[in-house]
N, C-alpha and C positions, 0 to 999 in steps of 0.2 A: 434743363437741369444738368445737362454734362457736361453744358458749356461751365457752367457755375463750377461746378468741380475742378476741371482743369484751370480753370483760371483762381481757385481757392488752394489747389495742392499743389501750388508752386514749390518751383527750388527754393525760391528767396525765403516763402513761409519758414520750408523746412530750417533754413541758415536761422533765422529767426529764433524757433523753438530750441536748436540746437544751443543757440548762446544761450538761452534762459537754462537750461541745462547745464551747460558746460559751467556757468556761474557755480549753481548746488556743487557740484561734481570738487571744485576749486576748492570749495569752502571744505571739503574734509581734509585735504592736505595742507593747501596754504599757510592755514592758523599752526602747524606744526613748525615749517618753518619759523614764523614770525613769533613763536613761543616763548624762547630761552630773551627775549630785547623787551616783550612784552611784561614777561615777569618782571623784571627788576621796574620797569616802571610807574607798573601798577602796584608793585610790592607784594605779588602773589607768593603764597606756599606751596609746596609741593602740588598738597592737593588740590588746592583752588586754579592752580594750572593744568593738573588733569580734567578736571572740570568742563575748562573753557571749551577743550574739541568735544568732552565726554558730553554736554549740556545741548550740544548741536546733534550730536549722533542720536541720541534716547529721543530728544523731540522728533527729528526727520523719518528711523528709521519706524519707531513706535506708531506715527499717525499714518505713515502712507497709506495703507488700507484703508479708512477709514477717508483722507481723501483724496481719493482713485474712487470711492462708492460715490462722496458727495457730488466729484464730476461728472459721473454716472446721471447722478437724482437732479442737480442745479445748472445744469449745462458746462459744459468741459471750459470753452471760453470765457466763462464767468468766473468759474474757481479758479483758472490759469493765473487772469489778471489778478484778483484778492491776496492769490499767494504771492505774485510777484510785488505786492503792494503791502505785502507784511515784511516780507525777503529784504527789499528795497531800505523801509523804514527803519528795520531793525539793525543794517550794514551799517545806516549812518549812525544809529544809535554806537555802535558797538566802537567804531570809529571813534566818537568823541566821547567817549567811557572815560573815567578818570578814577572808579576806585573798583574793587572783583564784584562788590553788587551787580555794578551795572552792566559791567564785559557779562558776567553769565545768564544776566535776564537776558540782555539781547542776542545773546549765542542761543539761548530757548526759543526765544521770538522767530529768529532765524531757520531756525528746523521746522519748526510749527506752519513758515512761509513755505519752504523748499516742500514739507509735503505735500501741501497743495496743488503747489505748477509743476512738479516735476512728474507725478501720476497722468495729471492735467494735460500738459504737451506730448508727453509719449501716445494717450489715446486719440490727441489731435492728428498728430503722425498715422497713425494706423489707422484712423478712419477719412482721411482726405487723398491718402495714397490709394490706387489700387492695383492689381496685375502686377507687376515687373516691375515699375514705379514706386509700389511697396516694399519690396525686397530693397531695390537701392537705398530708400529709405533709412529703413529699418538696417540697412549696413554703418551708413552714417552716424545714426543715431549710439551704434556700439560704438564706433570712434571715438565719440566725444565721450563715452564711459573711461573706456582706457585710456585717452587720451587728454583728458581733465587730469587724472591723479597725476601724470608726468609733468603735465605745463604745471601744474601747482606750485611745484618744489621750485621750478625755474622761476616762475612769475614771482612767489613768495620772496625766491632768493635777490630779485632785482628792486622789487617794492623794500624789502626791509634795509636793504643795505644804501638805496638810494632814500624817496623822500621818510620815510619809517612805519611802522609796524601798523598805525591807523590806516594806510592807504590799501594795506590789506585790505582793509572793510569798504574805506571811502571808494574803491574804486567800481564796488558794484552797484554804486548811485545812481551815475549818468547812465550807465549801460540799462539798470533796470527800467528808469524814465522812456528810454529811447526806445525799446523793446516792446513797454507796456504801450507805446503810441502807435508803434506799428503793429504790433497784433491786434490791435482796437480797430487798425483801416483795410487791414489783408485778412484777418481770420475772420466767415461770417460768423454771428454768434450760434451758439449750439444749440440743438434741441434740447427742452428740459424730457426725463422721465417720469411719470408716476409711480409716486413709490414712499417709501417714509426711510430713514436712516434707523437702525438697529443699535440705538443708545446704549442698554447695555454690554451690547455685543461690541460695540464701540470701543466702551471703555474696558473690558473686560482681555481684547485685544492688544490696542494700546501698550496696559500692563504689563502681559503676557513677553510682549518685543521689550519693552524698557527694558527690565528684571535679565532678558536673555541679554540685551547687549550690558548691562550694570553687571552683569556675573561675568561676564568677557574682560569685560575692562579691568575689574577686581582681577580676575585671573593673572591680567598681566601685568598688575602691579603688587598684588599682596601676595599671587601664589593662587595655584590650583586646589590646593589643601586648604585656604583659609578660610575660617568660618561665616566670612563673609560672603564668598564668592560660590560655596557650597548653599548655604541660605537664599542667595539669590535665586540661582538655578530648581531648588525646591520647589519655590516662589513660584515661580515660572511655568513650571509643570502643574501647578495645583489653578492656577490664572488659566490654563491652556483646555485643562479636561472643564473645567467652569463656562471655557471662550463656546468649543464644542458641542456642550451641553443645549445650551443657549443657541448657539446656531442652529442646532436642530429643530429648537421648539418655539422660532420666528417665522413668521410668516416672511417678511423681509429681509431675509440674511446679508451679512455685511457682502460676504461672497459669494456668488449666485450660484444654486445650488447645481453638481456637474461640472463646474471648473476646476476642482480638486480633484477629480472621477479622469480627468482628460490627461491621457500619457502626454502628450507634448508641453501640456503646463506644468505638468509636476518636473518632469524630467529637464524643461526648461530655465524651471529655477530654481534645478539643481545644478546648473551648467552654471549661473550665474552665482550661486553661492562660491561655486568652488573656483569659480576664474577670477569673482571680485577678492576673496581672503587673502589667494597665492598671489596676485597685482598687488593689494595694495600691502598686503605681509610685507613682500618684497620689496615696494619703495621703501617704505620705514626701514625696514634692515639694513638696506641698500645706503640711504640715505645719513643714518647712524655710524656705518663702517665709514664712507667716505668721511662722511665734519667730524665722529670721535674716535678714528684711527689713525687717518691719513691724512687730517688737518686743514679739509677742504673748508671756506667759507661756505656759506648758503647759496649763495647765488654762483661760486665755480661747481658746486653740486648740481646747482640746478643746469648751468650750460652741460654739464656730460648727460643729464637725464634728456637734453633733446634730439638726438638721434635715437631715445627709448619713443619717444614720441611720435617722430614720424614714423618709427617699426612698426607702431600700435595703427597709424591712422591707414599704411599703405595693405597692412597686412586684412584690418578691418572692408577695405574695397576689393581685394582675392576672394576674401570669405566670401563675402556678398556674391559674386560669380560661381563662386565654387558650390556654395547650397543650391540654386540654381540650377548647377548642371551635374552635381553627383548627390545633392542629399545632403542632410545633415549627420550621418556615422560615420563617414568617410574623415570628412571636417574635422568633426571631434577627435576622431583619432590621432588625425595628425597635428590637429596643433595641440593638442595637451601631450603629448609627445615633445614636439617641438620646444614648447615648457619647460617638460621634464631635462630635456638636453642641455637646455639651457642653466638651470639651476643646479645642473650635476657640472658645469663649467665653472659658474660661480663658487662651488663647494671645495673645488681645487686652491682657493687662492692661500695666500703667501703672506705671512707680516711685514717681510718688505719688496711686495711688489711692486710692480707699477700700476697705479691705480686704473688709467685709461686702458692700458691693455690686458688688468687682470680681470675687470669689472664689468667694461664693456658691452665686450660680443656675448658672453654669458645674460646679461641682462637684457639686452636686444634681442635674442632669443624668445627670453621667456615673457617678455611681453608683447611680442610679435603672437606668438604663442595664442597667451590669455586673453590679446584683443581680438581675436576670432572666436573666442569663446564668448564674450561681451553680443558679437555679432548673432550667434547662433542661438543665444539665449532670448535674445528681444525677438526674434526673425517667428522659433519656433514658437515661444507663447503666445507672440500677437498675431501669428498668420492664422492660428486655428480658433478664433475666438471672434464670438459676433460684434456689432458695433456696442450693444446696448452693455455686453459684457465687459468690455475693452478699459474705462475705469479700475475695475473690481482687479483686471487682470494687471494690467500695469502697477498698479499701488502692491500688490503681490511681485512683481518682478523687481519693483527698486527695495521693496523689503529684501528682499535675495543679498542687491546688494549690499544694502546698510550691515545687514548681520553679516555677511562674508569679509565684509572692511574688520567692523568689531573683533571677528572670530578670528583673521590672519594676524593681526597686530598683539591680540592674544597668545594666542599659539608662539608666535617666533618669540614676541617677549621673555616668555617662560622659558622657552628653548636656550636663546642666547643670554640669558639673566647676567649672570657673572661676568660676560665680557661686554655689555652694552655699559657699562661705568667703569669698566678697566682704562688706565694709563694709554696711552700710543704705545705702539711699538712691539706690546706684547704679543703673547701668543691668539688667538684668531679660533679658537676651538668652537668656543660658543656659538659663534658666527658659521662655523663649516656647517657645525651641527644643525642649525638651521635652516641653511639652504640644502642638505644631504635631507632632513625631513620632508622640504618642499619638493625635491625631482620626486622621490620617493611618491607622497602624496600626489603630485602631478601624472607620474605614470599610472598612479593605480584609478586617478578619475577617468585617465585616457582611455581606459578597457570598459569599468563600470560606468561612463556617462555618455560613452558611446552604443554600449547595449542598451542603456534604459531609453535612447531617442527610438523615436518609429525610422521604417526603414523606409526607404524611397525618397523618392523629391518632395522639397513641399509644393500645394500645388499654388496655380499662378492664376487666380481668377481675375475676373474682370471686377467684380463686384467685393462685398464681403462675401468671408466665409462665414456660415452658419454654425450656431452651435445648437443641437436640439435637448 
Protein backbone atom coordinates (compact mmCIF):
# COMPACT_ATOMS: atom_id res chain seq x y z
CA UNK A 1 0.00 0.00 0.00
CA UNK A 2 2.84 2.57 0.54
CA UNK A 3 4.38 1.45 -2.32
CA UNK A 4 1.14 2.57 -4.24
CA UNK A 5 1.20 5.91 -2.50
CA UNK A 6 4.63 6.88 -3.36
CA UNK A 7 4.37 5.89 -6.75
CA UNK A 8 0.53 7.76 -6.84
CA UNK A 9 2.02 11.24 -5.09
CA UNK A 10 4.44 11.87 -7.45
CA UNK A 11 5.84 15.20 -8.49
CA UNK A 12 4.80 14.78 -12.09
CA UNK A 13 0.85 14.06 -10.45
CA UNK A 14 1.31 17.11 -8.64
CA UNK A 15 2.78 19.30 -12.12
CA UNK A 16 -0.38 17.62 -13.48
CA UNK A 17 -3.10 18.88 -10.95
CA UNK A 18 -1.27 22.03 -10.87
CA UNK A 19 -1.77 22.89 -14.71
CA UNK A 20 -5.46 21.84 -14.34
CA UNK A 21 -5.41 24.56 -11.84
CA UNK A 22 -3.29 27.06 -12.94
CA UNK A 23 -5.89 26.85 -16.29
CA UNK A 24 -9.10 27.92 -13.63
CA UNK A 25 -6.76 30.41 -12.05
CA UNK A 26 -5.89 32.00 -16.02
CA UNK A 27 -9.46 32.24 -16.76
CA UNK A 28 -10.23 35.01 -14.09
CA UNK A 29 -7.59 37.50 -15.45
CA UNK A 30 -7.02 36.39 -19.04
CA UNK A 31 -10.65 37.30 -20.24
CA UNK A 32 -9.73 40.95 -18.79
CA UNK A 33 -7.13 41.40 -20.97
CA UNK A 34 -8.85 40.00 -23.97
CA UNK A 35 -11.93 42.11 -23.06
CA UNK A 36 -11.73 45.70 -24.72
CA UNK A 37 -10.88 43.28 -28.88
CA UNK A 38 -13.57 41.01 -27.60
CA UNK A 39 -16.09 43.61 -27.34
CA UNK A 40 -16.12 45.25 -30.35
CA UNK A 41 -16.32 41.90 -32.09
CA UNK A 42 -18.99 40.40 -30.67
CA UNK A 43 -20.56 43.98 -30.35
CA UNK A 44 -21.07 43.69 -26.64
CA UNK A 45 -22.25 46.66 -24.31
CA UNK A 46 -20.96 47.71 -21.45
CA UNK A 47 -22.90 45.41 -19.44
CA UNK A 48 -22.83 42.31 -21.36
CA UNK A 49 -18.80 42.74 -21.20
CA UNK A 50 -18.99 42.94 -17.43
CA UNK A 51 -20.76 39.88 -17.75
CA UNK A 52 -18.47 37.79 -19.53
CA UNK A 53 -15.63 37.64 -16.43
CA UNK A 54 -18.93 38.38 -13.92
CA UNK A 55 -20.69 34.88 -15.59
CA UNK A 56 -17.40 32.91 -14.72
CA UNK A 57 -16.83 34.36 -11.20
CA UNK A 58 -20.89 33.77 -9.80
CA UNK A 59 -20.68 30.15 -11.47
CA UNK A 60 -17.02 29.14 -9.99
CA UNK A 61 -17.06 30.93 -6.88
CA UNK A 62 -20.95 30.05 -6.07
CA UNK A 63 -20.66 26.09 -6.66
CA UNK A 64 -17.16 25.25 -5.20
CA UNK A 65 -18.69 23.95 -1.86
CA UNK A 66 -20.99 22.12 -3.24
CA UNK A 67 -18.22 20.38 -5.48
CA UNK A 68 -15.50 19.94 -3.06
CA UNK A 69 -18.66 17.83 -1.04
CA UNK A 70 -19.51 16.00 -4.32
CA UNK A 71 -15.68 14.96 -4.52
CA UNK A 72 -16.18 14.06 -1.08
CA UNK A 73 -19.50 11.62 -1.77
CA UNK A 74 -18.40 10.49 -5.84
CA UNK A 75 -14.76 10.12 -5.55
CA UNK A 76 -12.28 13.15 -6.13
CA UNK A 77 -10.86 11.59 -9.45
CA UNK A 78 -14.07 11.20 -10.90
CA UNK A 79 -15.32 14.83 -10.26
CA UNK A 80 -11.79 16.07 -11.23
CA UNK A 81 -12.20 14.60 -14.71
CA UNK A 82 -16.20 15.80 -15.31
CA UNK A 83 -15.13 19.15 -14.47
CA UNK A 84 -12.16 19.08 -16.54
CA UNK A 85 -14.59 17.72 -19.29
CA UNK A 86 -17.24 20.58 -18.82
CA UNK A 87 -13.95 23.39 -18.35
CA UNK A 88 -12.51 21.90 -21.59
CA UNK A 89 -15.82 21.84 -23.73
CA UNK A 90 -17.11 24.96 -22.72
CA UNK A 91 -13.29 26.89 -23.61
CA UNK A 92 -13.90 25.56 -27.12
CA UNK A 93 -17.48 26.72 -26.89
CA UNK A 94 -16.62 30.10 -25.72
CA UNK A 95 -13.69 30.33 -28.39
CA UNK A 96 -16.00 29.95 -31.35
CA UNK A 97 -18.83 32.13 -29.84
CA UNK A 98 -19.87 34.57 -32.31
CA UNK A 99 -22.75 36.59 -30.70
CA UNK A 100 -22.82 37.62 -26.26
CA UNK A 101 -25.55 34.55 -25.99
CA UNK A 102 -23.14 32.38 -26.54
CA UNK A 103 -19.52 34.03 -24.96
CA UNK A 104 -21.79 34.07 -21.61
CA UNK A 105 -23.40 30.65 -21.54
CA UNK A 106 -20.03 29.24 -22.06
CA UNK A 107 -18.24 31.52 -19.53
CA UNK A 108 -21.19 29.77 -17.06
CA UNK A 109 -20.45 26.50 -18.40
CA UNK A 110 -16.84 27.21 -17.62
CA UNK A 111 -17.14 28.17 -13.77
CA UNK A 112 -19.67 25.33 -13.18
CA UNK A 113 -16.41 23.07 -14.79
CA UNK A 114 -13.66 24.93 -12.69
CA UNK A 115 -15.69 24.15 -9.56
CA UNK A 116 -15.64 20.78 -9.99
CA UNK A 117 -11.62 20.14 -10.68
CA UNK A 118 -10.48 22.76 -8.94
CA UNK A 119 -11.89 21.62 -5.08
CA UNK A 120 -11.26 18.07 -6.89
CA UNK A 121 -7.36 18.37 -7.29
CA UNK A 122 -6.49 20.54 -4.31
CA UNK A 123 -8.10 17.26 -2.18
CA UNK A 124 -6.10 15.00 -4.45
CA UNK A 125 -2.95 17.03 -3.48
CA UNK A 126 -3.62 16.73 0.20
CA UNK A 127 -4.45 13.32 0.44
CA UNK A 128 -1.68 11.53 -1.86
CA UNK A 129 1.11 13.89 -0.16
CA UNK A 130 2.14 13.21 3.26
CA UNK A 131 4.75 14.33 5.94
CA UNK A 132 7.13 16.94 4.52
CA UNK A 133 5.90 15.95 1.01
CA UNK A 134 2.83 17.64 1.84
CA UNK A 135 3.91 20.94 2.88
CA UNK A 136 6.09 21.17 -0.41
CA UNK A 137 3.16 20.41 -1.98
CA UNK A 138 0.85 22.45 -0.69
CA UNK A 139 3.56 25.34 -1.16
CA UNK A 140 3.36 24.83 -4.97
CA UNK A 141 -0.03 24.53 -5.15
CA UNK A 142 -0.09 28.44 -3.54
CA UNK A 143 2.32 29.26 -6.44
CA UNK A 144 0.15 28.50 -9.04
CA UNK A 145 -2.64 30.73 -7.10
CA UNK A 146 -0.53 33.75 -7.28
CA UNK A 147 1.04 33.00 -9.88
CA UNK A 148 -1.80 32.16 -12.46
CA UNK A 149 -3.25 35.89 -11.85
CA UNK A 150 0.22 37.34 -13.06
CA UNK A 151 1.05 34.93 -16.08
CA UNK A 152 -2.85 35.78 -17.11
CA UNK A 153 -2.15 39.40 -17.94
CA UNK A 154 1.04 38.26 -19.89
CA UNK A 155 -0.41 35.15 -21.61
CA UNK A 156 -3.67 37.23 -22.26
CA UNK A 157 -1.32 40.03 -23.58
CA UNK A 158 0.67 37.73 -26.06
CA UNK A 159 -2.65 35.51 -27.20
CA UNK A 160 -4.62 38.78 -28.03
CA UNK A 161 -2.24 40.69 -29.64
CA UNK A 162 -0.84 37.74 -31.56
CA UNK A 163 -3.28 34.99 -33.09
CA UNK A 164 -6.66 36.92 -31.27
CA UNK A 165 -8.97 36.98 -28.43
CA UNK A 166 -10.53 33.25 -29.31
CA UNK A 167 -7.30 31.59 -28.36
CA UNK A 168 -7.85 32.86 -25.01
CA UNK A 169 -10.31 30.11 -24.89
CA UNK A 170 -8.89 27.77 -27.68
CA UNK A 171 -5.93 27.36 -25.87
CA UNK A 172 -7.32 25.53 -22.86
CA UNK A 173 -8.39 22.53 -25.37
CA UNK A 174 -5.29 20.59 -26.03
CA UNK A 175 -4.04 21.29 -22.51
CA UNK A 176 -7.44 20.09 -20.90
CA UNK A 177 -7.36 16.77 -23.37
CA UNK A 178 -3.78 15.97 -22.44
CA UNK A 179 -4.26 16.46 -18.67
CA UNK A 180 -7.50 14.60 -18.68
CA UNK A 181 -5.45 11.45 -20.21
CA UNK A 182 -2.89 11.61 -17.93
CA UNK A 183 -4.78 11.84 -14.70
CA UNK A 184 -6.89 8.79 -16.05
CA UNK A 185 -3.20 6.74 -16.22
CA UNK A 186 -1.27 8.33 -12.82
CA UNK A 187 -4.12 9.21 -10.57
CA UNK A 188 -5.60 5.85 -8.93
CA UNK A 189 -9.27 6.46 -9.05
CA UNK A 190 -10.69 7.61 -5.50
CA UNK A 191 -12.61 6.10 -3.00
CA UNK A 192 -16.43 6.86 -3.06
CA UNK A 193 -18.12 7.95 0.52
CA UNK A 194 -21.39 7.04 1.81
CA UNK A 195 -23.39 9.85 2.16
CA UNK A 196 -26.21 11.88 0.08
CA UNK A 197 -25.43 15.62 -1.00
CA UNK A 198 -27.64 18.31 1.03
CA UNK A 199 -29.80 19.67 -1.98
CA UNK A 200 -31.12 22.35 -0.50
CA UNK A 201 -28.27 23.35 1.46
CA UNK A 202 -26.84 23.07 -1.95
CA UNK A 203 -28.67 25.49 -3.47
CA UNK A 204 -29.34 27.65 -0.73
CA UNK A 205 -25.45 28.10 -0.57
CA UNK A 206 -24.76 28.43 -4.05
CA UNK A 207 -27.19 31.66 -3.67
CA UNK A 208 -25.85 32.90 -0.77
CA UNK A 209 -21.99 33.23 -2.74
CA UNK A 210 -23.59 34.50 -6.15
CA UNK A 211 -25.73 37.51 -4.56
CA UNK A 212 -22.19 38.24 -2.31
CA UNK A 213 -20.01 38.23 -5.39
CA UNK A 214 -23.25 40.06 -7.74
CA UNK A 215 -23.23 42.82 -4.81
CA UNK A 216 -19.37 43.09 -5.30
CA UNK A 217 -19.41 43.59 -8.74
CA UNK A 218 -22.56 45.95 -8.72
CA UNK A 219 -20.32 47.62 -6.14
CA UNK A 220 -17.62 48.36 -8.55
CA UNK A 221 -19.49 49.41 -11.15
CA UNK A 222 -22.77 51.25 -10.07
CA UNK A 223 -21.40 52.30 -6.59
CA UNK A 224 -21.64 51.16 -3.11
CA UNK A 225 -24.91 53.22 -2.36
CA UNK A 226 -26.64 51.73 -5.29
CA UNK A 227 -29.80 49.93 -4.95
CA UNK A 228 -28.73 47.41 -6.60
CA UNK A 229 -25.76 46.38 -4.86
CA UNK A 230 -27.33 47.12 -1.39
CA UNK A 231 -30.36 44.59 -2.52
CA UNK A 232 -27.84 42.16 -3.38
CA UNK A 233 -26.07 42.11 -0.17
CA UNK A 234 -29.59 41.87 1.83
CA UNK A 235 -30.19 39.08 -0.50
CA UNK A 236 -27.37 37.46 0.70
CA UNK A 237 -27.69 37.70 4.29
CA UNK A 238 -31.30 36.45 4.24
CA UNK A 239 -29.93 33.16 1.69
CA UNK A 240 -27.10 32.80 4.49
CA UNK A 241 -29.19 32.63 7.99
CA UNK A 242 -31.57 30.27 5.60
CA UNK A 243 -27.96 28.25 4.35
CA UNK A 244 -27.37 27.88 8.28
CA UNK A 245 -30.49 27.13 9.32
CA UNK A 246 -30.64 24.14 7.15
CA UNK A 247 -27.27 22.95 7.83
CA UNK A 248 -28.17 22.45 11.18
CA UNK A 249 -31.19 20.50 10.58
CA UNK A 250 -29.35 17.96 7.98
CA UNK A 251 -28.33 14.95 8.74
CA UNK A 252 -25.75 15.39 5.72
CA UNK A 253 -24.32 18.89 5.79
CA UNK A 254 -22.80 20.35 2.76
CA UNK A 255 -19.75 21.09 5.41
CA UNK A 256 -18.99 18.61 7.84
CA UNK A 257 -20.07 19.39 10.99
CA UNK A 258 -16.52 20.89 13.24
CA UNK A 259 -14.82 22.25 10.15
CA UNK A 260 -16.02 25.77 10.75
CA UNK A 261 -15.34 25.07 14.91
CA UNK A 262 -11.52 24.50 13.78
CA UNK A 263 -9.11 27.82 14.14
CA UNK A 264 -6.87 26.77 11.41
CA UNK A 265 -9.75 26.69 8.85
CA UNK A 266 -11.40 29.70 9.76
CA UNK A 267 -8.40 31.68 10.07
CA UNK A 268 -7.24 29.89 6.95
CA UNK A 269 -9.52 31.23 4.85
CA UNK A 270 -9.32 34.25 6.21
CA UNK A 271 -5.57 34.34 5.08
CA UNK A 272 -6.93 33.63 1.69
CA UNK A 273 -9.73 36.01 1.47
CA UNK A 274 -7.47 38.65 2.27
CA UNK A 275 -4.23 37.71 0.16
CA UNK A 276 -6.59 36.80 -2.89
CA UNK A 277 -8.65 40.57 -2.98
CA UNK A 278 -5.24 42.63 -2.32
CA UNK A 279 -3.44 40.16 -5.43
CA UNK A 280 -5.88 40.35 -7.53
CA UNK A 281 -7.18 44.17 -6.44
CA UNK A 282 -3.72 44.97 -7.35
CA UNK A 283 -3.38 43.41 -10.74
CA UNK A 284 -6.50 45.14 -11.99
CA UNK A 285 -5.21 48.50 -10.74
CA UNK A 286 -1.88 47.76 -11.69
CA UNK A 287 -2.83 46.78 -14.86
CA UNK A 288 -5.32 49.81 -15.69
CA UNK A 289 -2.58 52.48 -14.63
CA UNK A 290 -0.08 50.76 -16.90
CA UNK A 291 -2.68 50.43 -20.59
CA UNK A 292 -4.94 53.68 -19.28
CA UNK A 293 -2.23 56.00 -18.15
CA UNK A 294 0.96 55.27 -19.33
CA UNK A 295 -0.15 53.74 -22.76
CA UNK A 296 1.24 50.28 -22.25
CA UNK A 297 -0.24 47.65 -24.79
CA UNK A 298 -1.61 44.34 -23.10
CA UNK A 299 1.04 42.28 -23.82
CA UNK A 300 4.08 45.17 -22.86
CA UNK A 301 1.80 45.10 -19.45
CA UNK A 302 1.94 41.63 -19.31
CA UNK A 303 6.12 41.36 -19.90
CA UNK A 304 6.55 43.88 -16.65
CA UNK A 305 3.93 41.71 -14.69
CA UNK A 306 6.68 38.76 -15.16
CA UNK A 307 9.22 39.31 -12.59
CA UNK A 308 5.66 39.91 -10.39
CA UNK A 309 5.63 36.34 -11.15
CA UNK A 310 8.57 34.81 -10.43
CA UNK A 311 8.37 37.06 -6.95
CA UNK A 312 5.11 35.06 -6.43
CA UNK A 313 6.57 31.60 -7.31
CA UNK A 314 10.25 32.00 -5.50
CA UNK A 315 8.68 33.64 -2.55
CA UNK A 316 5.77 30.73 -2.35
CA UNK A 317 9.05 27.91 -2.05
CA UNK A 318 10.62 30.26 1.34
CA UNK A 319 7.15 30.14 2.65
CA UNK A 320 6.86 26.60 2.31
CA UNK A 321 10.38 26.16 4.39
CA UNK A 322 9.62 28.78 6.58
CA UNK A 323 6.03 27.30 8.08
CA UNK A 324 8.16 24.40 8.43
CA UNK A 325 10.66 25.74 10.64
CA UNK A 326 9.00 28.75 12.46
CA UNK A 327 5.07 28.27 12.13
CA UNK A 328 2.64 29.90 10.50
CA UNK A 329 2.48 33.82 12.65
CA UNK A 330 5.84 34.42 12.20
CA UNK A 331 5.08 34.03 8.20
CA UNK A 332 2.09 35.90 8.27
CA UNK A 333 3.64 38.70 9.79
CA UNK A 334 6.09 39.15 7.59
CA UNK A 335 4.82 38.84 4.36
CA UNK A 336 1.63 40.90 4.86
CA UNK A 337 4.13 43.38 6.01
CA UNK A 338 6.05 42.72 3.13
CA UNK A 339 2.69 43.67 1.11
CA UNK A 340 1.96 46.37 3.08
CA UNK A 341 5.58 47.95 2.01
CA UNK A 342 5.02 47.22 -1.02
CA UNK A 343 1.77 49.01 -1.72
CA UNK A 344 2.82 52.00 0.32
CA UNK A 345 5.69 52.15 -2.66
CA UNK A 346 3.25 51.98 -5.24
CA UNK A 347 1.23 54.82 -3.43
CA UNK A 348 4.06 57.13 -4.11
CA UNK A 349 3.94 57.15 -7.73
CA UNK A 350 4.05 60.19 -10.15
CA UNK A 351 1.88 61.17 -13.40
CA UNK A 352 4.99 61.29 -15.13
CA UNK A 353 6.98 58.64 -14.02
CA UNK A 354 8.78 55.99 -15.18
CA UNK A 355 6.58 53.32 -15.30
CA UNK A 356 9.29 50.30 -14.81
CA UNK A 357 10.87 52.07 -12.06
CA UNK A 358 7.75 53.62 -10.39
CA UNK A 359 5.63 50.33 -10.57
CA UNK A 360 7.93 47.68 -10.30
CA UNK A 361 9.66 47.02 -7.10
CA UNK A 362 6.45 48.23 -5.31
CA UNK A 363 4.56 45.46 -6.94
CA UNK A 364 7.13 42.79 -6.65
CA UNK A 365 6.92 43.35 -3.21
CA UNK A 366 3.39 43.06 -2.67
CA UNK A 367 3.05 40.06 -4.41
CA UNK A 368 6.03 38.39 -3.26
CA UNK A 369 4.15 39.35 -0.14
CA UNK A 370 0.60 37.84 -0.91
CA UNK A 371 2.03 34.70 -2.56
CA UNK A 372 3.01 33.60 0.90
CA UNK A 373 -0.09 34.15 1.94
CA UNK A 374 -1.65 31.96 -0.89
CA UNK A 375 0.97 29.35 0.60
CA UNK A 376 -0.19 29.66 4.34
CA UNK A 377 -3.77 29.54 3.61
CA UNK A 378 -3.88 26.07 1.59
CA UNK A 379 -0.76 24.59 3.98
CA UNK A 380 -2.98 25.75 7.21
CA UNK A 381 -6.54 24.48 6.24
CA UNK A 382 -5.43 21.34 4.52
CA UNK A 383 -2.90 20.14 7.01
CA UNK A 384 -5.50 20.09 9.74
CA UNK A 385 -8.27 18.27 8.14
CA UNK A 386 -8.91 14.51 7.53
CA UNK A 387 -9.10 12.89 4.26
CA UNK A 388 -12.86 12.22 4.22
CA UNK A 389 -13.04 16.09 5.03
CA UNK A 390 -10.68 17.44 2.64
CA UNK A 391 -13.38 18.06 -0.39
CA UNK A 392 -15.73 19.95 1.97
CA UNK A 393 -12.53 21.94 3.04
CA UNK A 394 -11.00 22.76 -0.22
CA UNK A 395 -14.31 23.99 -2.01
CA UNK A 396 -14.38 26.28 1.23
CA UNK A 397 -10.71 27.45 0.63
CA UNK A 398 -11.10 28.29 -3.23
CA UNK A 399 -14.48 30.06 -2.08
CA UNK A 400 -11.96 32.41 0.03
CA UNK A 401 -10.52 32.95 -3.22
CA UNK A 402 -13.40 33.60 -5.54
CA UNK A 403 -14.84 36.23 -3.08
CA UNK A 404 -11.56 37.85 -2.32
CA UNK A 405 -10.91 38.40 -6.48
CA UNK A 406 -14.75 39.80 -6.44
CA UNK A 407 -14.11 41.83 -3.16
CA UNK A 408 -10.57 43.50 -4.27
CA UNK A 409 -11.64 44.45 -7.69
CA UNK A 410 -14.65 45.95 -5.94
CA UNK A 411 -13.00 47.75 -3.41
CA UNK A 412 -10.14 49.52 -5.64
CA UNK A 413 -12.87 50.11 -8.35
CA UNK A 414 -14.78 52.40 -6.03
CA UNK A 415 -11.72 53.77 -4.53
CA UNK A 416 -10.10 54.76 -7.84
CA UNK A 417 -13.58 55.60 -9.79
CA UNK A 418 -12.85 58.87 -11.19
CA UNK A 419 -9.32 58.20 -12.48
CA UNK A 420 -9.84 54.57 -13.85
CA UNK A 421 -11.57 56.57 -17.11
CA UNK A 422 -9.51 59.84 -16.79
CA UNK A 423 -7.37 60.95 -19.94
CA UNK A 424 -3.33 60.09 -19.71
CA UNK A 425 -1.40 62.34 -18.25
CA UNK A 426 -3.43 63.57 -15.49
CA UNK A 427 -3.27 63.65 -11.97
CA UNK A 428 -3.01 59.89 -10.36
CA UNK A 429 -5.07 60.56 -7.01
CA UNK A 430 -7.56 57.80 -7.49
CA UNK A 431 -4.94 55.58 -8.10
CA UNK A 432 -2.67 56.57 -4.77
CA UNK A 433 -5.75 56.39 -2.95
CA UNK A 434 -6.15 52.93 -3.73
CA UNK A 435 -2.96 51.49 -3.15
CA UNK A 436 -2.58 53.93 0.21
CA UNK A 437 -6.12 51.78 1.11
CA UNK A 438 -4.32 48.54 0.21
CA UNK A 439 -0.78 49.01 2.42
CA UNK A 440 -3.22 50.33 4.96
CA UNK A 441 -5.55 47.14 4.74
CA UNK A 442 -2.33 44.89 4.17
CA UNK A 443 -0.74 46.02 7.49
CA UNK A 444 -3.63 45.78 9.49
CA UNK A 445 -4.29 41.85 8.24
CA UNK A 446 -0.54 41.52 9.09
CA UNK A 447 -1.29 41.97 12.95
CA UNK A 448 -4.98 40.59 12.99
CA UNK A 449 -4.39 37.25 10.66
CA UNK A 450 -1.36 36.61 12.39
CA UNK A 451 -3.17 36.44 15.82
CA UNK A 452 -6.05 34.55 14.58
CA UNK A 453 -3.46 31.39 13.20
CA UNK A 454 -2.62 28.92 16.18
CA UNK A 455 0.76 29.26 17.27
CA UNK A 456 3.53 26.87 16.69
CA UNK A 457 4.59 24.51 13.88
CA UNK A 458 2.16 22.81 11.81
CA UNK A 459 2.72 19.38 12.42
CA UNK A 460 4.46 16.97 9.82
CA UNK A 461 2.92 13.49 10.12
CA UNK A 462 3.29 10.57 8.23
CA UNK A 463 -0.03 9.91 7.67
CA UNK A 464 -3.24 12.22 7.67
CA UNK A 465 -4.23 14.39 10.26
CA UNK A 466 -7.33 13.64 11.92
CA UNK A 467 -10.23 15.55 12.50
CA UNK A 468 -12.47 14.30 15.59
Amino acid sequence: MEHHHERSGSWGTLALLCLAQFMVILDVTVVNVALPKMSDDLRLDAGAATWVVTAYTLCFGGLLVLGGRLGDLLGRRAVFLAGLAVFTASSLAAGLAGDAAVILGARAAQGVGAAMLSPAALSIVSTLFHGRRRHQALAVWGAVGGGGAAAGVLIGGLLVSGPGWSWVFFVNVPIGIAVGLAVRLMVPPSPRQPGRVDVPGALLLTGTAALVIYGLVRAGTAGWTATSTWLSFAGAAVLGLATAAVQRGTRSPLLPTGLLRRRPVIAGNAVMLAASSLLIGGFFLTSMLLQHRFGYSALRTGVLFLPVTLATIVSAHLTGRGLQRFGARPVMLVAFAVAAAGFGLLARIEPHAQPFSAVLPGFVLAAAGLGAGFVTASTSVMTSVDHAAAGGASGLLNTGHELGAALGVALVSAIAAGDLAAAPGGPLDGFTAAYTAAAVAAAVSAVVLAAALPGGRPAVTEGPVFVH
